[in-house]
N, C-alpha and C positions, 0 to 999 in steps of 0.2 A: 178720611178713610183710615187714618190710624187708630182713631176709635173703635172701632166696628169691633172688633176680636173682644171689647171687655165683656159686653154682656154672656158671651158663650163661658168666656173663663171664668165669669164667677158662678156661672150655673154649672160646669164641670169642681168647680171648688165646693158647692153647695152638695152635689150628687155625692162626692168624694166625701165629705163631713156626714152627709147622712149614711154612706155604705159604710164607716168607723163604727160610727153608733150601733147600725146592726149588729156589726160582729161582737160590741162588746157587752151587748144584750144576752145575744145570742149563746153564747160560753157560758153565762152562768148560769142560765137558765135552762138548758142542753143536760149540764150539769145534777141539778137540781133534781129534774123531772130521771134521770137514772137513780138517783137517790132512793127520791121516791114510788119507781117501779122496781129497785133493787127491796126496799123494805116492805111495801105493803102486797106486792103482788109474788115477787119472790120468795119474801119470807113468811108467805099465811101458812101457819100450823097446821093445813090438811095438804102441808107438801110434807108431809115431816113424820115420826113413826115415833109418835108421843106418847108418855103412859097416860091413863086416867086422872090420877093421882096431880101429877107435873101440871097438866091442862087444867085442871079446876084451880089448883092454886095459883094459873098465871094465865087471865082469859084478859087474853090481848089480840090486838089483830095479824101480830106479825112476831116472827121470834125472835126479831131487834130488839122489843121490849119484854123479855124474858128476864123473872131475877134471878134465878138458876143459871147453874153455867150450862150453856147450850151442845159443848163439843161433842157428848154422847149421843148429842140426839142426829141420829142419820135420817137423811129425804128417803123417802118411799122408791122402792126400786121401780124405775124407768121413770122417776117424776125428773124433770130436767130442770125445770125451774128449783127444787130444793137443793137441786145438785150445783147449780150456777148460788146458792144464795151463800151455800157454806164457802165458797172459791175465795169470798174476803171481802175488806170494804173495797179492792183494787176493781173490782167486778162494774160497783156503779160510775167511777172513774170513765171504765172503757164504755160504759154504755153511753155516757152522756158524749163521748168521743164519737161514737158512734150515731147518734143524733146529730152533733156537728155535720160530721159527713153529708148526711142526706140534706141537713138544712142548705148549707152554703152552696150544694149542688143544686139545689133547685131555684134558689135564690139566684146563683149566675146561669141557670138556663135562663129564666125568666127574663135577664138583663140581654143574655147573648139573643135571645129572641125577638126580642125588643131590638136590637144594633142593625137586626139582618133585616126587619121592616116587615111589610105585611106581605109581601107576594116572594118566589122565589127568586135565589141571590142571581144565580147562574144565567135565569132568563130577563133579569133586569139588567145583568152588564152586555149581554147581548144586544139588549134593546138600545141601549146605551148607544156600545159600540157600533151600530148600525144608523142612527139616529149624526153620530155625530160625522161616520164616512157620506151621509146626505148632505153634511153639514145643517142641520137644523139645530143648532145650539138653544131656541128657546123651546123645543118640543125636549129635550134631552132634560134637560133643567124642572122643566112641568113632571116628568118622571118620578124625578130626585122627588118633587113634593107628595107623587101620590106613595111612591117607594117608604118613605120617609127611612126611620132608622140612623145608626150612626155609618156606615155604609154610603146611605145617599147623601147626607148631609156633609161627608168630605168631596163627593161629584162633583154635588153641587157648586162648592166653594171654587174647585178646581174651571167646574165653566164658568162660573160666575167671572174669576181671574180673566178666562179667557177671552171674553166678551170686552171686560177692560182693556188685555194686551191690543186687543183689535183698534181699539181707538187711541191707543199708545204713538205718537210719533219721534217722539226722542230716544228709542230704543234699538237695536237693530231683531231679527226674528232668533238669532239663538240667544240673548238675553231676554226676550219675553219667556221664552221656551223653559230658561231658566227661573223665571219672575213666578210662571205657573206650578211649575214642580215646586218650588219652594213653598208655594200656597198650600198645596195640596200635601205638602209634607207637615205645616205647623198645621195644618187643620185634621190630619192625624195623628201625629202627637195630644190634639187635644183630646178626641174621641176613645182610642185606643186603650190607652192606660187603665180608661174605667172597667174595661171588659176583663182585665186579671187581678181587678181587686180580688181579695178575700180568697185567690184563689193561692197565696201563699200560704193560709192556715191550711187548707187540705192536703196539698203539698207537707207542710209538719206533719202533719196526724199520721202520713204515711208510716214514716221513721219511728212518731212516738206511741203511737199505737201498738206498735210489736215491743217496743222497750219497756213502755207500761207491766204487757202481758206478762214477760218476762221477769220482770221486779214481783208482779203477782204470784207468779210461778214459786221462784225464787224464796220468797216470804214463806209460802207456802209449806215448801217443802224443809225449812229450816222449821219451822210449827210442827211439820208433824214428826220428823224427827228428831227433836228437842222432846215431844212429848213421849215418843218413843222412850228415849234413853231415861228418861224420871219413871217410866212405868216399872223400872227394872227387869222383867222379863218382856223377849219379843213376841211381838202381837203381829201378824202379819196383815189380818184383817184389817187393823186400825191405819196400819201404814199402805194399805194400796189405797183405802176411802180417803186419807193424807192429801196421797200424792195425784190421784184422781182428781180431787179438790182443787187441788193448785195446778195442773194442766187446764182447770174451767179459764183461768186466765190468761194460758198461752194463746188457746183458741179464741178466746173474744177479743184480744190484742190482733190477731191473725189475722180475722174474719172482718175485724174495722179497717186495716192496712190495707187488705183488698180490695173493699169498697172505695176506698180513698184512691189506690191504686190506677184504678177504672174509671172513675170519675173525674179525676184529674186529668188522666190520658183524652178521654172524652172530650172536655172543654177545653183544653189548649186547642186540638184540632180542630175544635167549633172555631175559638176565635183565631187559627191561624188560615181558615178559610174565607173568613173575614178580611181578613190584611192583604191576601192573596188577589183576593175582588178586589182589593180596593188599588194595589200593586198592576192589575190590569186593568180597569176602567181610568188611572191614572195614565200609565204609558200612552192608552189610547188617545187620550185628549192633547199631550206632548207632540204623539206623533202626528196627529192631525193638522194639527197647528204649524209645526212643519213642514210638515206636505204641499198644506195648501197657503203658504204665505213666503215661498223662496223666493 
């Protein structure tokens, strides 16, 4: 019996070494793809209020690749896109931050969906718990397998114990009682853990996401008043399209922390609904056991 636990922990080690890999996939490539939504879709030339002249001599797809210096050239009024391209390079930064976000969140829905099994939580620990006040320990157990998920699979463990304590004679019933809680505790410790991976990177993004914006901001607006002050006289025009430019960053810093915000709040309570069931369908087999073995 002391074997039993290695095959689960090293397929919780395996799950753990492939959810690593995702993430560290997942970043630069998150990364990558703002890049290049920032350059080719951002910066195509019919965002932009370009002479004739400029555009023949520089027919490119995007105004990254511009040999001219680009700063005169302003986006088309109400284009948002040339408006987010001039905000800097801080912009694809936040976008690919922003892609984060939604990845890892659908990545751990997928997993918390998976944890909670095919049918619902609430109406399987009922079943459960109804299943086990019959005392039918192997109808309760047959459950855990159609349930499946991380969820049943600590029930499981926790009847499975119980069905041993039953054939236990060297113990008395509150050291079983004890024997099964402990089961049902290392058997979620194993489970658990896995459902808040990756959910520390979105938790960051929270915080870095507006610091980001911020430094954009920031950047931003030393640019356009540095350019200000070499022009020798004030330009007022030049300095609100400046500092317009560099608010694109506070907002897309904002608008990812939010999202992060929300999805974060979201999956904790997924998986603390999880721990909850499993918090109750635990006590239940304790108490059971109790009950009916004084």
């Amino acid at each position: 019996m002391a074997n039993a636990p290695k095959p689960t922990t090293v397929k919780k080690e395996s799950s753990a070494t492939a959810s690593n890999l995702f993430a560290t996939l997942v970043i630069p490539i998150c990364i990558i793809i703002g890049f290049s939504i920032f350059t080719f879709i951002l910066g195509k030339p019919t965002n932009f209020i370009i002479d004739d002249s400029i555009a023949k001599a520089n027919s490119t797809v995007s105004l990254w690749f511009y040999n001219d210096d680009t700063s005169h050239i302003l986006p088309k009024v109400g284009n948002y896109g040339g408006m987010a391209f001039k905000g800097g390079f801080i912009v694809p930064i936040l976008m690919g931050m922003l892609l984060m976000v939604f990845v890892f969140s659908i990545e751990r829905l997928i997993v918390i969906g998976k944890a909670t099994g095919k049918g619902s939580l609430d109406s399987f620990v009922k079943k459960i718990q109804s299943l086990l006040a019959s005392g039918n320990i192997a109808a309760a157990s047959a459950e855990c397998d159609k349930q499946e998920g991380s969820v049943a699979n600590v029930i499981k463990s926790g009847l499975k114990k119980y069905s041993e304590m039953e054939v236990e004679a060297n113990m008395d019933t509150d050291q079983k009682c004890l024997a099964i809680q402990k089961d049902i505790e290392e058997a979620t410790s194993l489970e658990m853990p896995m459902l808040e991976q990756n959910l520390t990177i979105i938790a960051t993004l929270v915080s870095v996401g507006t610091l980001v914006g911020l430094l954009g901001t920031v950047t931003g607006m030393i640019k356009a008043f540095g350019g200000l002050a070499n022009s020798g006289a004030p330009d007022q025009a030049a300095l609100a399209t400046g500092i317009s430019e560099a608010l694109i960053n506070t907002a897309t810093g904002i608008g990812t922390s939010t999202v992060a915000i929300i999805m974060y709040n979201v999956l904790t309570s997924k998986i603390d609904k999880l721990t909850y069931a499993i918090d109750e369908a635990g006590f239940s087999i304790i108490q059971t056991y109790a009950s009916t073995h004084k």
